[in-house]
DSSP file (Angstrom, degrees, kcal/mol; ACC not computed):
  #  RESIDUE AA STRUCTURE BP1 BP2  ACC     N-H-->O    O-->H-N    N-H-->O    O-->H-N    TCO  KAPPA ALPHA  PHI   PSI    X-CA   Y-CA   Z-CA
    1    1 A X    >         0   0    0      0, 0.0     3,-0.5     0, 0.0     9,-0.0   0.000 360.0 360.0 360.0  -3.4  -77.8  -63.8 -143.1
    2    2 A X  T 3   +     0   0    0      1,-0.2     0, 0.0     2,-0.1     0, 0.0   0.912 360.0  44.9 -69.3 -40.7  -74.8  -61.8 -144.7
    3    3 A X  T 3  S-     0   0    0      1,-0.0    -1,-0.2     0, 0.0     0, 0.0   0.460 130.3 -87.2 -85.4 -14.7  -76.9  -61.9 -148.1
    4    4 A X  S <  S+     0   0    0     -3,-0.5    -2,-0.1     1,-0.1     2,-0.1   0.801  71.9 155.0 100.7   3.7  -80.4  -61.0 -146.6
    5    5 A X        -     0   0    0      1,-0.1    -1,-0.1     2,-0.0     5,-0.1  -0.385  43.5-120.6 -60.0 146.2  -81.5  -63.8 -145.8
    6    6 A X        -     0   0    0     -2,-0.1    -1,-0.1     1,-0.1    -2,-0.0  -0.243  36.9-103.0 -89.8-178.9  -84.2  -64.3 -142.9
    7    7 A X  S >  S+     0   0    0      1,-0.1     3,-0.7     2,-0.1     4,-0.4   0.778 117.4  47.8 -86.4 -10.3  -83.3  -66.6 -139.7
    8    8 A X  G >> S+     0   0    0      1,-0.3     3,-3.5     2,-0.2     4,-2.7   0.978 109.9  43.7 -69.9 -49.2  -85.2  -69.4 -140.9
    9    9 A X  G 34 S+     0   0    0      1,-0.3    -1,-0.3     2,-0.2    -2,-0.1   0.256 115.8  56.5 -78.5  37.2  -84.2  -69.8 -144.5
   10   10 A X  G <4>S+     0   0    0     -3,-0.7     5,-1.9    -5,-0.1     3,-0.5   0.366 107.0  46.6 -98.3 -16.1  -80.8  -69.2 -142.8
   11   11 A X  I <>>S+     0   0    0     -3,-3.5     5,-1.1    -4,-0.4     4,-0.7   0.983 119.3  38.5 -86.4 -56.1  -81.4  -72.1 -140.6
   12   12 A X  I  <5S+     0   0    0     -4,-2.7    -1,-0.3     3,-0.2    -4,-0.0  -0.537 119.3  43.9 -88.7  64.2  -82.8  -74.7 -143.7
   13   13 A X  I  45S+     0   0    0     -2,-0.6     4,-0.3    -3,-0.5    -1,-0.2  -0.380 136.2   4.2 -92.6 -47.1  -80.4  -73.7 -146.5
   14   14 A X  I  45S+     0   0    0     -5,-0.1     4,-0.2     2,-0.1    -3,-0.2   0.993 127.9  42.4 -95.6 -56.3  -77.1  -73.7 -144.2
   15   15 A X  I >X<S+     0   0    0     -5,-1.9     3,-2.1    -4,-0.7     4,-1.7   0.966 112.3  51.9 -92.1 -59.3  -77.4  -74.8 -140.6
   16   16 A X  H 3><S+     0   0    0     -5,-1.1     4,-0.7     1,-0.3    -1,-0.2   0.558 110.6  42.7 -38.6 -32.5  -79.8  -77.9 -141.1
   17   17 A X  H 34 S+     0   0    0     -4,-0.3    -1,-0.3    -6,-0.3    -2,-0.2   0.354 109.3  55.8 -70.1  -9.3  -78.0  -79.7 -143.7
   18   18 A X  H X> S+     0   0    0     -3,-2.1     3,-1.1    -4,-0.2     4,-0.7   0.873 123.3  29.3 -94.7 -61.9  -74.8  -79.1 -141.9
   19   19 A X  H >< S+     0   0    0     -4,-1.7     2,-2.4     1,-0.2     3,-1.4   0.543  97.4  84.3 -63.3-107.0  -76.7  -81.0 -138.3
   20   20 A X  T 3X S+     0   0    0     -4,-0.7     4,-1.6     1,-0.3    -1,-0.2  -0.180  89.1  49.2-103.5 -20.4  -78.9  -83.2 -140.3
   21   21 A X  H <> S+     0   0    0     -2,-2.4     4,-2.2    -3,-1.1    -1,-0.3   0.874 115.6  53.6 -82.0 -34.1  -75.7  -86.0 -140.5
   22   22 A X  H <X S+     0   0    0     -3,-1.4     4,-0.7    -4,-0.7     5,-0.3   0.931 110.1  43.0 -44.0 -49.8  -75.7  -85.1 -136.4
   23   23 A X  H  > S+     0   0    0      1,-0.2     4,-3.6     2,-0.2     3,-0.4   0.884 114.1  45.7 -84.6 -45.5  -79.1  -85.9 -136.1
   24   24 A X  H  < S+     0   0    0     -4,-1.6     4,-0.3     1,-0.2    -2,-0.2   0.755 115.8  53.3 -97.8 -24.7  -79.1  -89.5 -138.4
   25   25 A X  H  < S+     0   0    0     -4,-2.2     4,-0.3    -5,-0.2    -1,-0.2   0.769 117.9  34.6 -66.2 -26.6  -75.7  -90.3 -136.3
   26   26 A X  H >X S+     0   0    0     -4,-0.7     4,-3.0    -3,-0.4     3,-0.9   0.821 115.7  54.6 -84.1 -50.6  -77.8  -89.7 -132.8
   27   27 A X  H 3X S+     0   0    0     -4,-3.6     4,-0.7    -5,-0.3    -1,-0.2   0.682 102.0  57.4 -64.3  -6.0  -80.9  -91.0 -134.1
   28   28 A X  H 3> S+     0   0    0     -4,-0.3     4,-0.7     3,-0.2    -1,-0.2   0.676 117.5  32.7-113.3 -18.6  -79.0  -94.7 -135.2
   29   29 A X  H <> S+     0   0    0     -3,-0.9     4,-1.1    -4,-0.3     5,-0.2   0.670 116.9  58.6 -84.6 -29.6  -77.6  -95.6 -131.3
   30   30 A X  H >X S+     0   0    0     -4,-3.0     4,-5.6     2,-0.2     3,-1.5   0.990 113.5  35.4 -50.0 -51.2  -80.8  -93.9 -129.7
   31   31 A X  H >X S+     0   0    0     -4,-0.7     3,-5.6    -5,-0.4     4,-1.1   0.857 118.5  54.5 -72.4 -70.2  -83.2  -96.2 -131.6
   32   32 A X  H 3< S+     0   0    0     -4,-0.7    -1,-0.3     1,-0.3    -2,-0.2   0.209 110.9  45.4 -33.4  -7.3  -80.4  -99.3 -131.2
   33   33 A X  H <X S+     0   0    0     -3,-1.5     4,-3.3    -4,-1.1     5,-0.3   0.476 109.2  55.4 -80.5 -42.7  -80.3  -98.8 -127.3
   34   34 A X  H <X S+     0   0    0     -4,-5.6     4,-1.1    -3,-5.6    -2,-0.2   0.907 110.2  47.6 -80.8 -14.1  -84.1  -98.6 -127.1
   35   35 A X  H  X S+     0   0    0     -4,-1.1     4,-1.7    -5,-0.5     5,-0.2   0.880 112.2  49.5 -70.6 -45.3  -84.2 -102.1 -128.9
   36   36 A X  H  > S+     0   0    0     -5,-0.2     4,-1.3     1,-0.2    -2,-0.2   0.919 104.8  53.0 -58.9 -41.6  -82.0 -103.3 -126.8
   37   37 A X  H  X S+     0   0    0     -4,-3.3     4,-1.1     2,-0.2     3,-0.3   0.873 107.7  56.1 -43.9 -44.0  -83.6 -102.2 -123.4
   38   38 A X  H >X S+     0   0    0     -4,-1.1     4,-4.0    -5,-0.3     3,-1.4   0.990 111.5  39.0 -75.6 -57.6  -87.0 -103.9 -124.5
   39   39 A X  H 3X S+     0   0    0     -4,-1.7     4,-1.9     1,-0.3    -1,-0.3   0.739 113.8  55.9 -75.7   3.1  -85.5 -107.5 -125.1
   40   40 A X  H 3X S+     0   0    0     -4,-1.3     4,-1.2    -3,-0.3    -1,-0.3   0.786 113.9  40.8 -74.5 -24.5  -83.2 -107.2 -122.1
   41   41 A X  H << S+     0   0    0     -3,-1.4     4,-0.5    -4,-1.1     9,-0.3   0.452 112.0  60.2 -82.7 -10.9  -86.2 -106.6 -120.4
   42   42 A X  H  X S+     0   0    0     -4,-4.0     4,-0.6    -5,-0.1    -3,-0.1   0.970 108.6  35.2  -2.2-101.6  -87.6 -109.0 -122.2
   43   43 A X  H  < S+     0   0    0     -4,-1.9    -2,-0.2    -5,-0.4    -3,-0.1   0.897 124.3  44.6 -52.5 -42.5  -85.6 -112.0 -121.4
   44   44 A X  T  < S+     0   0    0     -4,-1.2    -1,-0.2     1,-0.2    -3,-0.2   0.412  84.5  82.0-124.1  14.3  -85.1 -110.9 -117.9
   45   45 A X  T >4  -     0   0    0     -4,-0.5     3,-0.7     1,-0.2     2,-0.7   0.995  59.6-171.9 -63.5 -59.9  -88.2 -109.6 -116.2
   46   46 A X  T 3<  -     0   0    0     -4,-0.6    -1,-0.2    -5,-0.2    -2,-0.0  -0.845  67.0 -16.3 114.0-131.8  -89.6 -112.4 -115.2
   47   47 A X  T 3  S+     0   0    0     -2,-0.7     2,-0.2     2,-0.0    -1,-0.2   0.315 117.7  90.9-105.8  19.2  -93.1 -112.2 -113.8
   48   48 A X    <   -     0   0    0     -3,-0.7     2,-0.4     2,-0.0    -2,-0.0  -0.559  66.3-152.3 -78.5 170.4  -92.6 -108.0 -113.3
   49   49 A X        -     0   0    0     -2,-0.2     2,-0.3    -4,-0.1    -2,-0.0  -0.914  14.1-167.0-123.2 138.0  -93.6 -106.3 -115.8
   50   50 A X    >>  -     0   0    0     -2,-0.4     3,-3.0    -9,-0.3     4,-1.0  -0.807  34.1 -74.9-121.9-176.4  -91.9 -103.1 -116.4
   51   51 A X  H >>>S+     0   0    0     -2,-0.3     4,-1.4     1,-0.3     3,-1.0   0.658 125.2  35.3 -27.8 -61.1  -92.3  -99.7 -118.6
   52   52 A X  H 3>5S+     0   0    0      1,-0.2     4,-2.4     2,-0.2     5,-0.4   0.999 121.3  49.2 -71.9 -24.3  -91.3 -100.6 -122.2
   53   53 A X  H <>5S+     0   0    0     -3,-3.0     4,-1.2     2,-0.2     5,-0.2   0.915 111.8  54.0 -67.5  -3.7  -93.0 -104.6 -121.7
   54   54 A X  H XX5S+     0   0    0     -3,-1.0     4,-3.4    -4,-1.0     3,-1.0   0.976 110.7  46.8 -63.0 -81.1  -95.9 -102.6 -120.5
   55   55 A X  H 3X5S+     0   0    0     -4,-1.4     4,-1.0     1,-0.2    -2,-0.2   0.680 114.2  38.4 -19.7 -47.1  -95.7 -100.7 -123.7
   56   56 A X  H 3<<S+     0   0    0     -4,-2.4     4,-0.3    -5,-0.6    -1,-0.2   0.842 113.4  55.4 -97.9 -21.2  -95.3 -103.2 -126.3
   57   57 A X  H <X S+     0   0    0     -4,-1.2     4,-2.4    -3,-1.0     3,-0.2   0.818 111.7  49.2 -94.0 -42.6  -97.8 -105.7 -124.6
   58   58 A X  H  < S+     0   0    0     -4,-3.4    -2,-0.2    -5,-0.2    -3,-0.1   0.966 107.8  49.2 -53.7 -56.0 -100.4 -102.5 -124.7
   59   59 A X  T  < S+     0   0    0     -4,-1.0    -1,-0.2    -5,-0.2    -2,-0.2   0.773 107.1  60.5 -68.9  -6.7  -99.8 -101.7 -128.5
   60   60 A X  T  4 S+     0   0    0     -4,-0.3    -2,-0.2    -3,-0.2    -1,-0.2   0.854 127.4   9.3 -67.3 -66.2 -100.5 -105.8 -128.8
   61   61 A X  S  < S-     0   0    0     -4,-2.4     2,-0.3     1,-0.2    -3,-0.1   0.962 125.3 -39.0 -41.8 -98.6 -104.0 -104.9 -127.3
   62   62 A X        -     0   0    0     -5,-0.1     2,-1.2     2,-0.0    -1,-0.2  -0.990  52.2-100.7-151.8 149.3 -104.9 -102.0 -127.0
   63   63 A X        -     0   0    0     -2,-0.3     2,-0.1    -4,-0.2    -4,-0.1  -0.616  31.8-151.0 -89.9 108.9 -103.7  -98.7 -126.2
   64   64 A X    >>  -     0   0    0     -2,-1.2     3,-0.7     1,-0.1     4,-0.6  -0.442  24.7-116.7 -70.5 150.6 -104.6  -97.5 -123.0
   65   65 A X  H >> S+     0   0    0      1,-0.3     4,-1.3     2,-0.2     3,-0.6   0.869 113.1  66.5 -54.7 -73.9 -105.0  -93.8 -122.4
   66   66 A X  H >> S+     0   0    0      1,-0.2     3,-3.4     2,-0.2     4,-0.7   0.790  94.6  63.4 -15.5 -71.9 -102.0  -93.7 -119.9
   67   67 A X  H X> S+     0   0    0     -3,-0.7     4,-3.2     1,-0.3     3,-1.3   0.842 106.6  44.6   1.8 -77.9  -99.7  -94.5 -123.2
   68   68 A X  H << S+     0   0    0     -4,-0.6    -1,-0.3    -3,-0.6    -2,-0.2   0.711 112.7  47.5 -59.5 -41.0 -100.9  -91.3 -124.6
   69   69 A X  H << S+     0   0    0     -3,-3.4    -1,-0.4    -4,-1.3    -2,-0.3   0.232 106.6  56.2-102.6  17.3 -100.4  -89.0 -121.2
   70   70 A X  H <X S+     0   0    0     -3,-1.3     4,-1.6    -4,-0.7    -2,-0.2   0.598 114.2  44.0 -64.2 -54.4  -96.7  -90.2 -120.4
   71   71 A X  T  < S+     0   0    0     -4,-3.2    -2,-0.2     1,-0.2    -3,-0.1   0.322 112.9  45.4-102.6  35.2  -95.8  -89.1 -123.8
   72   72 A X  T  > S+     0   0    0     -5,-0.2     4,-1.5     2,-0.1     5,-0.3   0.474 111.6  53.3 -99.7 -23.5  -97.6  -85.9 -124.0
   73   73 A X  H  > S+     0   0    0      1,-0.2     4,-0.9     2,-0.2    -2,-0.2   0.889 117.2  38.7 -75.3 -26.9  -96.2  -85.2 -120.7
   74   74 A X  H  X S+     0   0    0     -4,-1.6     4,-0.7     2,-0.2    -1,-0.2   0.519 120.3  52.6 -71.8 -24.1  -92.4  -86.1 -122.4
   75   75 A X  H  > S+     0   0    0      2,-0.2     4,-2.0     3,-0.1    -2,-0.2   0.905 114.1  31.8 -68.9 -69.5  -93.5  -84.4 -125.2
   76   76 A X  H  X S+     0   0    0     -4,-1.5     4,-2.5     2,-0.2    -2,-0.2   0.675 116.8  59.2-104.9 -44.5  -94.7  -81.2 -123.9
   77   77 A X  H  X S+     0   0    0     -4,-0.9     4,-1.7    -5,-0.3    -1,-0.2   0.882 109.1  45.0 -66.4 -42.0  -91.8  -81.3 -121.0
   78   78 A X  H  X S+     0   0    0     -4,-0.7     4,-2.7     2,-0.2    -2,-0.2   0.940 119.8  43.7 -77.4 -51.5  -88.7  -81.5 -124.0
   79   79 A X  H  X S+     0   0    0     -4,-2.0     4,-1.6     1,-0.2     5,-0.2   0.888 113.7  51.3 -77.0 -24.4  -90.7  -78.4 -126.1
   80   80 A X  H  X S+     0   0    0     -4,-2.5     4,-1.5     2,-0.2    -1,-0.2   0.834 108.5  49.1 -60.9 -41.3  -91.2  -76.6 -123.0
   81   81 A X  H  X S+     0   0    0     -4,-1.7     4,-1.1    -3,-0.2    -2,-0.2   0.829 112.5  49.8 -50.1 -43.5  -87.6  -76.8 -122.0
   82   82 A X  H  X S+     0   0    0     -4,-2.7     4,-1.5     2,-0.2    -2,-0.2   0.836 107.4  48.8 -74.4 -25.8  -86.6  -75.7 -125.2
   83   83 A X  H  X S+     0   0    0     -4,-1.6     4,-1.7     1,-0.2     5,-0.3   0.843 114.7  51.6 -69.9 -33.3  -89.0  -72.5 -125.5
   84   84 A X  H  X S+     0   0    0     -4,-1.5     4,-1.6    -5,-0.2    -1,-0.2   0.823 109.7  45.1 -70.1 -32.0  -87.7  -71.7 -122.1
   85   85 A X  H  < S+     0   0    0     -4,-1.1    -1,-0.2     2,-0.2    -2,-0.2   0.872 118.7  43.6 -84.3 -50.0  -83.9  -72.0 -123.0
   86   86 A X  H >X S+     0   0    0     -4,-1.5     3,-2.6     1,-0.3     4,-1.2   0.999 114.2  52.1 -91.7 -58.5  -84.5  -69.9 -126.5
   87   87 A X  H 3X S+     0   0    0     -4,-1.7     4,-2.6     1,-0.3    -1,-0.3   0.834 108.9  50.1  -6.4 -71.6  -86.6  -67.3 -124.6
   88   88 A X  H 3< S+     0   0    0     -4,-1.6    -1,-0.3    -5,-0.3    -2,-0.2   0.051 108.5  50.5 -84.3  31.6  -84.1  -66.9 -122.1
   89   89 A X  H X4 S+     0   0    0     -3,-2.6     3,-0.9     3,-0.1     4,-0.5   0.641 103.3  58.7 -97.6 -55.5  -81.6  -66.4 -124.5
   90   90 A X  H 3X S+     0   0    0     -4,-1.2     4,-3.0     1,-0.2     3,-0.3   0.923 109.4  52.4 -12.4 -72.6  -83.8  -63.7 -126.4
   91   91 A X  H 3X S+     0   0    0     -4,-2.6     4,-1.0     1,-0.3    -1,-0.2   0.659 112.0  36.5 -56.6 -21.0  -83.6  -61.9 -123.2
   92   92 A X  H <4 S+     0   0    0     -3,-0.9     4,-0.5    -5,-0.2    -1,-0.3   0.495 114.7  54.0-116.1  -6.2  -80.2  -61.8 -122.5
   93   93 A X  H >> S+     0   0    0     -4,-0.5     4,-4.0    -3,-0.3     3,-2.2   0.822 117.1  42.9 -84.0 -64.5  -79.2  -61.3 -126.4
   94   94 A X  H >X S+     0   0    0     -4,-3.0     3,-2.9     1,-0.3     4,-1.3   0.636 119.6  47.3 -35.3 -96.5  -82.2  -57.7 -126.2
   95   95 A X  H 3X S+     0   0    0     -4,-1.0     4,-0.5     1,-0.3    -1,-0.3   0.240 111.3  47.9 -60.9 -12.2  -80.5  -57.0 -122.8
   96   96 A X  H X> S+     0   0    0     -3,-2.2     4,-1.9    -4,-0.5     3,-0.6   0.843 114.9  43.8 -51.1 -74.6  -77.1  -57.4 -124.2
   97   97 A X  H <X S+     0   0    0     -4,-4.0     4,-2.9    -3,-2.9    -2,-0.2   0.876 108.3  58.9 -57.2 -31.9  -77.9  -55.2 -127.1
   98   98 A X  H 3X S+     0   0    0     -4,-1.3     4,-3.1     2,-0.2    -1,-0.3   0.924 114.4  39.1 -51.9 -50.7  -79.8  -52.4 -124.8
   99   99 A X  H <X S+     0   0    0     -3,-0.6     4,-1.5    -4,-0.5    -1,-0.2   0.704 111.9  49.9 -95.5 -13.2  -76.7  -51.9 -122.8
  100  100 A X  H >X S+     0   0    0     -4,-1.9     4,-2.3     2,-0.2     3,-0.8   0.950 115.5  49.8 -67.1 -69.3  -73.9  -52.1 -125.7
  101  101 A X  H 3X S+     0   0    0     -4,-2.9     4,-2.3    -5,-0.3    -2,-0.3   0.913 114.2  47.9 -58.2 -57.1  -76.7  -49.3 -127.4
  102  102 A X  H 3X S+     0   0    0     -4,-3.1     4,-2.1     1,-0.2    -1,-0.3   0.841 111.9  48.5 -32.7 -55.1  -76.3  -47.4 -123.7
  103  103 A X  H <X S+     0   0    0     -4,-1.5     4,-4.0    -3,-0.8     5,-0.3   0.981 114.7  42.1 -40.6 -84.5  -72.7  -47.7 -123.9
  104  104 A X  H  X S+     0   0    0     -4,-2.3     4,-1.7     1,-0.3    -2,-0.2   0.851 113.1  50.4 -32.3 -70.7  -72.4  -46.3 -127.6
  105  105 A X  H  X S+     0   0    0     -4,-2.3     4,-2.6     2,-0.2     5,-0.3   0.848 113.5  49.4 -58.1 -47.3  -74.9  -43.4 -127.1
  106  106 A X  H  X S+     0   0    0     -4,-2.1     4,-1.9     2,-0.2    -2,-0.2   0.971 115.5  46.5 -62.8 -48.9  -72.5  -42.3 -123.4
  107  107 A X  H  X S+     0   0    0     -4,-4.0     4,-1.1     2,-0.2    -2,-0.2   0.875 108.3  57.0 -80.3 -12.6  -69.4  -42.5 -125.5
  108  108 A X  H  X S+     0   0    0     -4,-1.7     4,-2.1    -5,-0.3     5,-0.4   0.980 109.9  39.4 -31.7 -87.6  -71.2  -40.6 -127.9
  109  109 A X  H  X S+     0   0    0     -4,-2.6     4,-0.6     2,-0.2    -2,-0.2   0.823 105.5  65.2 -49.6 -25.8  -71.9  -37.8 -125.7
  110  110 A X  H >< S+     0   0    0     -4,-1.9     3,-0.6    -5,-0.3    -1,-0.2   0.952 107.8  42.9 -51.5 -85.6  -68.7  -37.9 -124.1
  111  111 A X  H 3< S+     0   0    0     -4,-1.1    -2,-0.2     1,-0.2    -3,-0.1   0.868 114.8  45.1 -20.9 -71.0  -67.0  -36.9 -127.7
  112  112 A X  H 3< S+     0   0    0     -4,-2.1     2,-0.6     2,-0.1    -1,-0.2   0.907  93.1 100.5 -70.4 -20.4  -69.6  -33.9 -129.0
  113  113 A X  S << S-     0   0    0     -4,-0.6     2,-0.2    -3,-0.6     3,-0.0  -0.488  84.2-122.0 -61.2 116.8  -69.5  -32.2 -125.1
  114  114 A X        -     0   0    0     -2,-0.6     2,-0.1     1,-0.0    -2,-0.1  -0.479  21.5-119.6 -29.4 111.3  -67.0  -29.3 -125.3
  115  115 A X        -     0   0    0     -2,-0.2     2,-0.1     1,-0.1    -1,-0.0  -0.666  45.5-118.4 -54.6 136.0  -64.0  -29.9 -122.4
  116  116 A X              0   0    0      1,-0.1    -1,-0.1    -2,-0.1    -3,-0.0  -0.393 360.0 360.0 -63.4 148.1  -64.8  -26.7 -120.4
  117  117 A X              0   0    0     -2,-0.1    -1,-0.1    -3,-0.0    -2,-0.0   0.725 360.0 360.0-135.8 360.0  -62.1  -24.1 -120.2
């Protein structure tokens, strides 16, 4: 951003390629944990069935509707957290900058005021 740069193409030229080995490191236990869950619950459900055999037994069939509102609701809940986070960051970076600018402008005026004599 030193250069002129906007904050995006600051974010995909510099800051994404520096995460993106973050992301393919997260993403390679995540998915190996969620493989694991299903055939542990596999083997050892029995005659319950729970969430992910639910899941895989659906996408054999068919996909019921539920499917579809559990992960829009996971969906929607993760991008919502995150608008809310970077919002309330906005705000406190603006409310930052407002009072810094308050600051500046009072020791300004301090400095051009005549000491009386």
């Amino acid at each position: 951003m030193d250069l002129g740069a906007n904050e995006w193409t600051t974010f995909w030229k510099v800051t994404f390629p520096l995460i993106l080995p973050g992301i393919f490191a997260a993403a390679l236990p995540a998915f190996s944990l969620s493989i694991d869950d299903f055939i542990i619950s596999q083997f050892t459900a029995g005659q319950t069935t729970t969430f992910p055999i639910f899941v895989w037994a659906s996408i054999r069939a068919n996909l019921p509707p539920q499917i579809h509102v559990i992960g829009t609701m996971v969906f929607f809940g993760a991008v919502g957290l995150v608008a809310l986070s970077t919002l309330r960051e906005r705000i406190v970076e603006r409310r930052d900058r407002r009072i810094a600018a308050a600051e500046t402008a009072r020791a300004e005026s301090r400095h051009l005021v005549a000491p009386e004599q």
